[in-house]
C-alpha positions in Angstrom: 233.5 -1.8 75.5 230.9 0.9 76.8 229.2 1.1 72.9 228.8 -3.1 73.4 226.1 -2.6 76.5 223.7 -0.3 74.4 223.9 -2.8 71.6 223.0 -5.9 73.8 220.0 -4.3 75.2 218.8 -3.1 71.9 219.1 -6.9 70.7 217.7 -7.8 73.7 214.6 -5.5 73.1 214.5 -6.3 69.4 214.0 -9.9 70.2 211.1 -9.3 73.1 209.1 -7.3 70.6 209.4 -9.8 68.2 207.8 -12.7 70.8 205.2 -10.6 71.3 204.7 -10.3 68.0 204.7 -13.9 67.4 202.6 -14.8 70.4 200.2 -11.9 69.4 199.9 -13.7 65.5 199.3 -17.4 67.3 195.7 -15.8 69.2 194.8 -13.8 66.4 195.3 -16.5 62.9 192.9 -19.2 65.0 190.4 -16.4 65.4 191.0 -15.3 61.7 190.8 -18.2 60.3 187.9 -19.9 62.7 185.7 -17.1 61.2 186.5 -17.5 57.9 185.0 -21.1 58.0 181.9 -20.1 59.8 181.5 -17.7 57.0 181.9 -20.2 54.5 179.4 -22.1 56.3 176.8 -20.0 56.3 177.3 -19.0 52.4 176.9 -22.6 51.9 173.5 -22.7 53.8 171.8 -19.8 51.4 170.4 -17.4 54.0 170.4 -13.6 53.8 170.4 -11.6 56.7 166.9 -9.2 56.5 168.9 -6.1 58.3 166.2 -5.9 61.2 168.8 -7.3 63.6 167.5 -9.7 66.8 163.7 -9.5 68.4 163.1 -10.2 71.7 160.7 -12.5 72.2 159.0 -14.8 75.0 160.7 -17.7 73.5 164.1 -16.1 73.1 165.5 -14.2 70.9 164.7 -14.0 67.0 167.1 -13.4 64.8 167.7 -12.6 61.1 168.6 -16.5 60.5 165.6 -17.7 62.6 163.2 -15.4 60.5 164.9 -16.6 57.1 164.5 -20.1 57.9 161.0 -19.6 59.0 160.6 -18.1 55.6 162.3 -21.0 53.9 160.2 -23.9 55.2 156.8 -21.7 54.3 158.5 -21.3 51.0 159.1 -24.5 50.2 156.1 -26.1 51.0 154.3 -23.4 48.7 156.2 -25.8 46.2 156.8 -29.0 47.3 152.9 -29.5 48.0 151.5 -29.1 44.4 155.0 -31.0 43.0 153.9 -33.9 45.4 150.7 -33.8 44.4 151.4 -34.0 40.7 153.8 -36.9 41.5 150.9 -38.9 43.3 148.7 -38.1 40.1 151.0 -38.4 36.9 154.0 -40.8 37.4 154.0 -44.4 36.1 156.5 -45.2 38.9 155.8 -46.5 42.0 158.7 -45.4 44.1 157.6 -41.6 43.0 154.0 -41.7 43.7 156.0 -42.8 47.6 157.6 -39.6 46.8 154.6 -37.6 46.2 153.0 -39.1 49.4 155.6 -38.4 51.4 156.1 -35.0 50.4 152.1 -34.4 51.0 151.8 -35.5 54.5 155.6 -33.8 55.5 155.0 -30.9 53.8 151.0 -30.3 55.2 152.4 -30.9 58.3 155.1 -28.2 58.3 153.2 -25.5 56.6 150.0 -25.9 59.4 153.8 -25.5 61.8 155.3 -22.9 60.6 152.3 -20.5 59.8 151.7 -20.9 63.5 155.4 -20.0 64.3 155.3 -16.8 62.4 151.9 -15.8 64.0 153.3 -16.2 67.1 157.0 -14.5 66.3 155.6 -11.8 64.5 157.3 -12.9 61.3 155.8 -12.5 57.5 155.7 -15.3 55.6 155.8 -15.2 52.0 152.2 -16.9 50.1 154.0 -18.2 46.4 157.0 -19.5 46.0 160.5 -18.0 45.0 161.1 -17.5 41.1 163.5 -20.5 41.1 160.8 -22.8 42.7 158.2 -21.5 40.5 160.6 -22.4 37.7 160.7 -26.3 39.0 156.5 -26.4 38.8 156.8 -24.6 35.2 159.3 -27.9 34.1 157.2 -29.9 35.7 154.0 -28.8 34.2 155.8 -29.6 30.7 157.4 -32.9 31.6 156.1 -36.4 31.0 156.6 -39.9 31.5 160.1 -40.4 32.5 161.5 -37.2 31.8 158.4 -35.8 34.9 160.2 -38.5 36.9 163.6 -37.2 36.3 162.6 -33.7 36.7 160.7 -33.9 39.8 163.2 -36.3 41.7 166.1 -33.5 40.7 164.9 -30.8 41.6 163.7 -31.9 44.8 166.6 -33.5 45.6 168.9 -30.2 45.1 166.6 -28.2 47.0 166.4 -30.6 50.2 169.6 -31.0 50.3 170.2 -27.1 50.2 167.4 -27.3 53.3 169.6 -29.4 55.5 172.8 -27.1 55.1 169.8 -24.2 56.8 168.6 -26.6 59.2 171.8 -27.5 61.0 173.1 -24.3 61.2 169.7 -22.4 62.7 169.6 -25.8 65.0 173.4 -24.9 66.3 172.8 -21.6 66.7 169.3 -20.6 67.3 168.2 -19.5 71.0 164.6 -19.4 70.3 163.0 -22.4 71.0 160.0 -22.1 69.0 162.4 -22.2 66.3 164.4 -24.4 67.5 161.8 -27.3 68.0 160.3 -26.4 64.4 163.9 -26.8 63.1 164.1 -30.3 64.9 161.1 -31.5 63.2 162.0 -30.1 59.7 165.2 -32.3 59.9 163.1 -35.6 60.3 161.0 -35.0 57.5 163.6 -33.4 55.0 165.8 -36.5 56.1 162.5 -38.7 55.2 162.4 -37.0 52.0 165.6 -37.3 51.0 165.7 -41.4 51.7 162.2 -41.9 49.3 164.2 -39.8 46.7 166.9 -41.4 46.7 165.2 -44.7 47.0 163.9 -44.1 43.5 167.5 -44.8 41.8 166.7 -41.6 39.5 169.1 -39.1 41.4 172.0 -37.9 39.4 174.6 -37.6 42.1 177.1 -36.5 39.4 174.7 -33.8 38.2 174.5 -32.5 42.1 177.7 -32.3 42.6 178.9 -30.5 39.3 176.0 -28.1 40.4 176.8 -27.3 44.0 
């Protein structure tokens, strides 16, 4: 009878451990698994972190995402300008040369921006574009008729729609409201170019999503 008192408590102790256990799991897999998606999320958007941590700043803090997406709207107007350009000039098609003017007046618009965002902030911007968009003008250069249609509507449509996976994110989580109103106004005009692209019927959803 005396041996059956230790074992009780030991059983009794056995099972608190394992509740704290349990209740210990149910804080921590939310956390885990909460993370996991905003890491996912922010590999989807494209951004790389630039090391050099947050800046203080009179507007609020900069950090590594805010400079990246500065960096990304300078970029892709270094690109986007000329490819609109050459839509106004050389396509047959109505509904591009709409294209082409939309990307000119957006795109003037958010370069004269952003060039006085990273004067202010401190931040360099790069003056050519990235390989990859330097790639797009190369194809485009070669392109006619249809095909410079084809290519141009593409390739633009990939790369804005790549754009408004950076601007949602920097607009949930930036505190610096330079940036923040910059990133406002990218969203209107990236959503303005993506409804002229698609309103040219040339977009190859299935060729999008095969490459995402």
């Amino acid at each position: 009878m005396r041996s059956a008192v230790p074992s009780s408590r030991a059983a009794g102790t056995v099972l608190v451990v394992f509740g704290l256990i349990a209740t210990l799991a149910s804080l921590l897999v939310p956390v885990y698994f909460f993370d996991g998606n905003r890491s996912a999320a922010v590999a989807r958007s494209g951004w790389q972190d630039d090391g050099e941590g947050t800046w203080k700043t009179e507007y609020g803090p900069l950090t590594s995402l805010d400079r990246e997406f500065l960096r990304t709207v300078r970029a892709t107007g270094l690109w986007e300008l000329p490819a609109g350009r050459s839509a106004r000039e050389r396509s047959d098609r109505r509904s591009v040369r709409i294209v082409g003017d939309h990307l000119v007046d957006g795109d003037t618009e958010l370069d004269r921006r952003v060039i006085e965002a990273g004067r202010t902030l401190k931040v360099a911007l790069p003056n050519k574009p990235t390989g990859t968009q330097q790639g797009y003008l190369d194809e485009l250069k070669q392109a006619k008729g249809e095909q410079f249609d084809k290519v141009l509507v593409g390739h633009l449509r990939k790369h804005n729609g790549g754009v408004i996976n950076l601007v949602a994110l920097v607009r949930d989580q930036t505190q610096n409201s330079m940036v923040r109103s910059l990133a406002t106004r990218v969203n209107s005009i990236v959503l303005d170019h993506l409804a002229v692209l698609e309103d040219t019927g040339l977009i190859d959803y299935d060729q999008i999503i095969n490459k995402e």
